[in-house]
N, C-alpha and C positions, 0 to 999 in steps of 0.2 A: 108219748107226749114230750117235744123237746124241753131240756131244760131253761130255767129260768136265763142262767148265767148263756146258755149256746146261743139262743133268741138274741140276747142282747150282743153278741159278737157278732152274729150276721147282722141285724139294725146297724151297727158299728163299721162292719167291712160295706153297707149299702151305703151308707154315710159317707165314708170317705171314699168309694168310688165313686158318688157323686160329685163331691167335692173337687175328685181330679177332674171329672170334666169341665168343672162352671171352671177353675184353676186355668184349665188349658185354653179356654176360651181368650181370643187378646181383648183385653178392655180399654176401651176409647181412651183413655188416660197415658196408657202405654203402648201407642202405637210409636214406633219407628222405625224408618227404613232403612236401620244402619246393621236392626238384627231380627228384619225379614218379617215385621209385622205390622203390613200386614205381607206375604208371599209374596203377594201377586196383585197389582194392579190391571182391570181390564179398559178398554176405555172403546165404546161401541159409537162408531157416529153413523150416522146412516145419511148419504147422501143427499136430499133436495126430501128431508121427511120434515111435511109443517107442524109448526105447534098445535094442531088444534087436532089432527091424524090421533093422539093418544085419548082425545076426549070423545072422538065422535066414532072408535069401535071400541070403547072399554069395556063394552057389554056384551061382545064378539068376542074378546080374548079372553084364551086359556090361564091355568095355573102356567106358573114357571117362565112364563115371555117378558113381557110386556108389564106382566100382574107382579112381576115381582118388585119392581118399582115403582109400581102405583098403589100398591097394599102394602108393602115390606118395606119401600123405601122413599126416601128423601125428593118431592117430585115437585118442581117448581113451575107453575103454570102459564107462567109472564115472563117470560124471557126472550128477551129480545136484542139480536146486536144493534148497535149502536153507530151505525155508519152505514153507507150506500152502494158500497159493491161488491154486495150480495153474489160471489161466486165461489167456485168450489176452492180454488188453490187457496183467496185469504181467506175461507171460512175455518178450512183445516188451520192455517195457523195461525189464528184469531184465538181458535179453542184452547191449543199445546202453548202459546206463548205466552198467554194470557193478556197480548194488545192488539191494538188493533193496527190496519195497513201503515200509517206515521206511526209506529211503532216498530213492526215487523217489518217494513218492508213489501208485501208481497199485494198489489194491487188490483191481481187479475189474473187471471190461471194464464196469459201471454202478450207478449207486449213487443213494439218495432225498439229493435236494437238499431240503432244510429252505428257503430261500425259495422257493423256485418250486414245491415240494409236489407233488415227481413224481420220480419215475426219470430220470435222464442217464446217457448212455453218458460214457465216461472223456474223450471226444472233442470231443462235441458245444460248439459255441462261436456263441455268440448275436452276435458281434462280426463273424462273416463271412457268408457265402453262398457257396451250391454255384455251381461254373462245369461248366454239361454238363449235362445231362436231370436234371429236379429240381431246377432250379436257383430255383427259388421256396423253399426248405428251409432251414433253418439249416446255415449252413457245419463245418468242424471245424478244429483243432489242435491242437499238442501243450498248449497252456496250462494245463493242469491238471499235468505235469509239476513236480515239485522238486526236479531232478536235469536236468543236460543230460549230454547224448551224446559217443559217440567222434565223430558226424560232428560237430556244434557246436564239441567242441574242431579235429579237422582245421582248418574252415573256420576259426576262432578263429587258430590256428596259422600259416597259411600267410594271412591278412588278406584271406581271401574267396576266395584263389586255386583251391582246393578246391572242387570242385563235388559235392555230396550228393542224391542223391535216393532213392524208398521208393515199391514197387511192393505191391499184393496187392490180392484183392478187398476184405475187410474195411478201412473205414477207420483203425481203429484199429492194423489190422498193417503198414500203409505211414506211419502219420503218428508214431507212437512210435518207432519206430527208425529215424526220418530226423533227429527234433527238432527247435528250436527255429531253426536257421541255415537248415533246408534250401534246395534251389533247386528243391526242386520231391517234393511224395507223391501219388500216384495210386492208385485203387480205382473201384470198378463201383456204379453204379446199380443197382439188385438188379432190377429189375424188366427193362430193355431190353438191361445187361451193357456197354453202354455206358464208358469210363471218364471220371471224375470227379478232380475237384480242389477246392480252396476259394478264396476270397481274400484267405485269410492268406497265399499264396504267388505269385499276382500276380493281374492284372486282367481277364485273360484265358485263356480255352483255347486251348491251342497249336493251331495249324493243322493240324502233322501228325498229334497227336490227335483230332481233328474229323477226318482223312481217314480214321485206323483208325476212329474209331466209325461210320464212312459205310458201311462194306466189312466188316467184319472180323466182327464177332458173329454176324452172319446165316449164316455157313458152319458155326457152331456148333450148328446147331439138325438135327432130323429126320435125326439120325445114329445109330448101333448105337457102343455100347462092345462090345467082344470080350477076350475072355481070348485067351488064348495057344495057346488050341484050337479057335477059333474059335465058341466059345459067348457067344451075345448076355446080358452083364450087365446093358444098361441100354440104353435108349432116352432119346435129348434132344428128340425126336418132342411138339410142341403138346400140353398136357394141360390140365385146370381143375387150380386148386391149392386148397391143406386149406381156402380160405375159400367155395371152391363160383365164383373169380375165374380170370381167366389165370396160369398159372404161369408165375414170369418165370424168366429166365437164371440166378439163384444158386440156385434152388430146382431148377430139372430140369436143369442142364450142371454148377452148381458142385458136387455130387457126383460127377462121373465124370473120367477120367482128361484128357478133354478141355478141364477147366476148367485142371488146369496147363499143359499146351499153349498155352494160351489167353494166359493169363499171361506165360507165355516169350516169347510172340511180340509179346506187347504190351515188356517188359523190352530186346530189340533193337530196337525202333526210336525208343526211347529212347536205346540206347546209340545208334545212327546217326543221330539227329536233333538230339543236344544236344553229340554230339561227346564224352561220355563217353569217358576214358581218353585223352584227348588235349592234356590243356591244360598249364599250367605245373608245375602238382602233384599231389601222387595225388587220387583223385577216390575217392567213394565208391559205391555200388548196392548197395541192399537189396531183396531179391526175397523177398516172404513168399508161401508157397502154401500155400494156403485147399480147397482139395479133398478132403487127407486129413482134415481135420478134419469136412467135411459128411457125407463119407461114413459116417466112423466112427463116430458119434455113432447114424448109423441101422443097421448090420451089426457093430460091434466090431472088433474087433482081431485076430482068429483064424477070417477068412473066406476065400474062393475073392476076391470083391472085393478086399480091404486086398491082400491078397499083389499082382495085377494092377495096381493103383494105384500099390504100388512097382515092379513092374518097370517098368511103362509109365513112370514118372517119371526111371527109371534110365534107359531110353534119351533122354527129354525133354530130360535133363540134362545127358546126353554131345551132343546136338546145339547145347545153348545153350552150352557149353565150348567146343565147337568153333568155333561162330562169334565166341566172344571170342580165343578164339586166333586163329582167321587175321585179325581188325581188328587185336588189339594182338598178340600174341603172349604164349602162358604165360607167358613167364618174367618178364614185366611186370604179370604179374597175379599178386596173393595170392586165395585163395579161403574161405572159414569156412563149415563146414554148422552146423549146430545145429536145436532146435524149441523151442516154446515151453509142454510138456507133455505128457506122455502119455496114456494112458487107460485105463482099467480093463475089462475083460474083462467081456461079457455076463453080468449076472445068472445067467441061465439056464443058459450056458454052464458057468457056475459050482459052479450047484448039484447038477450032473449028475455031479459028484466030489466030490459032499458039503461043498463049500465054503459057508459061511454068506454070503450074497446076496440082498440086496432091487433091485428096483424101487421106488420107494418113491412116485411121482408128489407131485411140489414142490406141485403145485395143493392136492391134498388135505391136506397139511402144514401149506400158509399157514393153510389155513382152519382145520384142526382146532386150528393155535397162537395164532389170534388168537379163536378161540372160548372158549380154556380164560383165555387174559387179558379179554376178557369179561365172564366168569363171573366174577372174581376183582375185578376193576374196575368195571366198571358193569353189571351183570345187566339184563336186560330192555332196555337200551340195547346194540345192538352195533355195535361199534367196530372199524374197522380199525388197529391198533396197530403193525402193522410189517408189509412185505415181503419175504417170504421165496425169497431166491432159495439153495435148497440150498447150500451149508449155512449160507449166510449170510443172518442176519435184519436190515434195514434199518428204524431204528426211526422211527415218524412223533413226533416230541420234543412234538409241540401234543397228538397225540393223549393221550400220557402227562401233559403238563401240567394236562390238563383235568380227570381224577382226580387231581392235584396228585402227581407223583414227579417228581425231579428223574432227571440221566440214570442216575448210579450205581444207582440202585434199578428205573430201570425196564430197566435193561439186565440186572439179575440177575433180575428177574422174568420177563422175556423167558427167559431163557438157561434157569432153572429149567422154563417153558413147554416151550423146543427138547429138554431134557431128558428130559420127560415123551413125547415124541411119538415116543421111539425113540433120540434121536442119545447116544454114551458121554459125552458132554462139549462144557463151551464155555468162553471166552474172551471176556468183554467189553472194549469199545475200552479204558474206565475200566482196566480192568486193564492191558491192552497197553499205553498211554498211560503207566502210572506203571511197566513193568516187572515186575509182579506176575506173574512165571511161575514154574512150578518149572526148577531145573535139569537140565535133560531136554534130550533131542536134539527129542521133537517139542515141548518147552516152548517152545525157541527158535526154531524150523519158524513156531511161531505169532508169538511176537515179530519173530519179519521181516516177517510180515504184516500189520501193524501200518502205517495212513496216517492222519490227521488231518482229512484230506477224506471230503466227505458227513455224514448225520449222525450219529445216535447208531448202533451197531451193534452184534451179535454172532456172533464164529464160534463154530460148531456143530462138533463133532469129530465124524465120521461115521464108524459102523463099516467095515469094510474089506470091498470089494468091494458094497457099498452104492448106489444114485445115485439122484439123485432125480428121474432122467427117468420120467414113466412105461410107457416100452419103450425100448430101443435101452440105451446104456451113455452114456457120462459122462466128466466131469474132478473137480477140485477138491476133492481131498484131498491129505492129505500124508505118501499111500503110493508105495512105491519104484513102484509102476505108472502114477504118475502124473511125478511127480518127473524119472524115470531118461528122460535124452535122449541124443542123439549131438552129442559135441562133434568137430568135424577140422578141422584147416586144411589147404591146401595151397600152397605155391608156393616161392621160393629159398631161406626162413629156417629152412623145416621139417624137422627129419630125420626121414625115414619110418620108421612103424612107430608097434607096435597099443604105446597106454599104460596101462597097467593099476591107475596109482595113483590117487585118488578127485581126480575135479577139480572145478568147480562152472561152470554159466555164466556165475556174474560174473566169471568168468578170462578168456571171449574179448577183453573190451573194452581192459583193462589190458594183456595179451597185445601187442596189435595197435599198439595207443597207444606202447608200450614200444619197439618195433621201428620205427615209423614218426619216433620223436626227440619226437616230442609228448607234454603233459600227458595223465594219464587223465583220464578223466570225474568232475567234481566232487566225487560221492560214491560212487564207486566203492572196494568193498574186497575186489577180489576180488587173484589173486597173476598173477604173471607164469610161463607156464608154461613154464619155463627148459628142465627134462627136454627139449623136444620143437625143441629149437632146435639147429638146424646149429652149429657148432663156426664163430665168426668165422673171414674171411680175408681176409690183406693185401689194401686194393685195389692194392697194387705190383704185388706178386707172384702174387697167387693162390694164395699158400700158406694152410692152415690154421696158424692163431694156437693154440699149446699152450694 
């Protein structure tokens, strides 16, 4: 029978081995990113995922996905951006900036450049070159940015100590939400799947990059997607693509569940090869997935696919948790889901309930709107006067020069044009520009929409449930089905549980910013979402602070 006094030495050494762990735990009180706590910030957006996707299979997800943010963590059910052009480049930097386009800058994933007399993506930067296949191409950055980021400040914050980096296939969804400091944004060659870099970020391709692109893509290919019943949705099986050419990797894997996979596995050996979540201060990881949005675009929102895509992501996502748990461990990690859009439900789908719903094909649009300025401009002479990329028309400012209008006139001429062609209404930059909006919820939707860059323009207000793909559905309006995303965080700071008051996604940045002791980002105006935060505690004691 042990002694009296031994009993109470092991009680004593069980005690204070407990104590060291509650001890090692970081408590909401004493988070800062100056000495690494929390580690590691994750931040997960998922391309064109709507808000209402986390409410209508919560009874389909597993532990560890999805559930860990809906049970464990901080999950805000009304969130909604607050502006109208609902597209992937501002939504990405909508979320990292925490403002919106007259804030940021970034309008539209591409836009007519007045000197170079073409379309540019938000990205593209004539100053770099690709490192990776393709590498004969123009490089990218954030440079078109007028706003920096939550990572910018981190790094800013902690004098470089901060390591940031920004995954997705899309260029634009890995280099806007890393910004202007990072150490590093990755995305895929569309054609080989390969990943890519530029040399605004250094002068070389990482080696253990080169080993994934040696290995890795090829196990993607000549594979069956399966539902959860074993019924083949899709084949990644060699095909010709819509040009009569090879279809590459973004075209036949980046629709199917396989391309977030894909992604994930590129995302850890980042985090193991850069030492992510290991250094002096919290470090950043932005992981955009680009699947949901290819998919959707061609089945909608309300298929047998979309639903398998989320689940299959919800397991994706409890296995990429997992391995960041057992490197660092949870409780050194904070996590943030969000997207960067929703989308609007099939036409057809639509009209099958009597809901008023076009197809509307942007092709036949451009022409028909630059045929009827035309007619009104130079007859018998025709002109290409703007491109129309639904809903938005990109004006050529020489073209209108040369019938002598300046831009205010040719943008209302325009606008009166998109008028005529179907759309309820429009908004020229002129306008936007001086504030000329009514006082309205979606008056101001538009005034945030509002950037300075590119040239002359005007948004078109699109009827609802409208899109101007011509088959599949669409983005970019500024209806709640486009808008409405999922915002959650999770980790020490959070108190769990579903939040029901309206929040916006320029609250994640400021949020995050707030908690970690650092400045928000430049021009950020979104709020600090107080509601959803643990109750500080002493780091003495471990008590909760009244």
């Amino acid at each position: 029978m042990p002694s009296p006094h031994r009993s109470a030495r092991r009680c004593t050494a069980i005690l204070l081995a407990l104590l060291a762990v509650v001890l090692s735990v970081p408590l909401p009180g004493s988070a800062s990113a100056y000495n690494a706590r929390p580690k590691l910030i994750v931040i997960i957006v998922i391309d064109q995922f709507r808000g209402d996707y986390l409410e209508r299979y919560r009874d389909q997800f597993g532990e560890g996905g999805f559930r860990l943010f809906l049970d464990h963590g901080a999950y805000f059910a009304n969130c909604y951006y607050n502006y109208a052009n609902t597209r992937t480049g501002p939504g990405h930097a909508t979320l990292f900036t925490g403002a919106y386009s007259n804030g940021h800058g970034i309008a539209d994933n591409e836009w007519w450049d007045p000197q170079k007399r073409k379309m540019v993506t938000s990205v593209e930067d004539d100053s770099t070159k690709l490192l990776g296949p393709g590498g004969e191409h123009t490089g990218a950055s954030p440079h078109n940015l007028l706003a920096d980021t939550l990572g910018d400040e981190l790094r800013l914050a902690t004098q470089g100590k901060s390591r940031v980096f920004g995954v997705s296939l899309k260029d634009r969804a890995a280099i806007l939400p890393a910004g202007f400091a990072a150490n590093g944004a990755y995305w895929i060659e569309p054609g080989s799947g390969a990943f890519v870099t530029s040399t605004y970020y250094r002068d070389n391709l990482p080696q253990w990059v080169q080993e994934f692109n040696s290995s890795t893509p090829a196990k993607y290919w000549d594979r069956e997607w399966k539902d959860d019943q074993g019924k083949v949705l899709r084949s990644t099986a060699h095909r010709k693509g819509r040009k009569g050419d090879d279809a590459g990797f973004y075209e036949v894997i980046g629709g199917t569940a396989f391309a977030n996979e894909y992604e994930l596995e590129f995302a850890k050996q980042l985090v193991s090869n850069e030492n992510v979540g290991a250094g002096p201060a919290t470090d950043l990881l932005s992981v955009s997935l680009s699947a949901n949005d290819i998919l959707g675009h061609a089945v909608g929102p309300d298929t047998p696919e979309m639903r398998q895509m989320a689940l299959d992501l919800d397991h994706q996502l409890a296995a990429f948790f997992n391995f960041i748990g057992q490197r660092i461990g949870l409780a050194n990690v904070w996590i943030a889901l969000s997207a960067d859009h929703g989308v609007s439900s099939l036409p057809d789908a639509a009209q099958k309930l009597h809901i008023p719903a076009a197809n509307l094909g942007k092709a036949n649009l451009d022409q028909q709107i630059n045929a009827a300025l035309t007619a009104k401009f130079s007859p018998g002479h025709p002109a290409t006067y703007l491109r129309f990329d639904y809903p938005v028309a990109w004006l050529d400012n020489n073209a209108f020069a040369a019938v002598h209008l300046n831009e205010q006139d040719a943008e209302k001429a325009a606008g009166e044009a998109i008028k005529q062609a179907g759309l309820r209404g429009y908004y020229t930059k002129s306008q936007l520009a001086a504030g000329e909006v009514p006082d309205t919820e979606l008056g101001h939707k538009y005034l945030n929409s509002y950037s300075p860059l590119g040239s002359w323009f005007v948004m078109g207000i699109p009827n609802f449930y409208n899109v101007g793909s011509s088959s599949g559905t669409d983005h970019a309006s500024p209806y709640n089905y486009d808008t409405h995303v999922p915002l959650a965080f999770y980790g020490v700071p959070f108190q769990p549980g579903t939040y029901r008051e309206r929040a916006e996604p320029v609250d994640m940045a400021p949020t995050l910013a707030s908690l970690l002791g650092i400045n928000p980002p430049t021009h950020s105006i979104g709020r600090v979402l107080t509601d959803a935060l643990a109750p500080a505690r002493s780091a003495g004691t471990g008590e909760r602070k009244p």
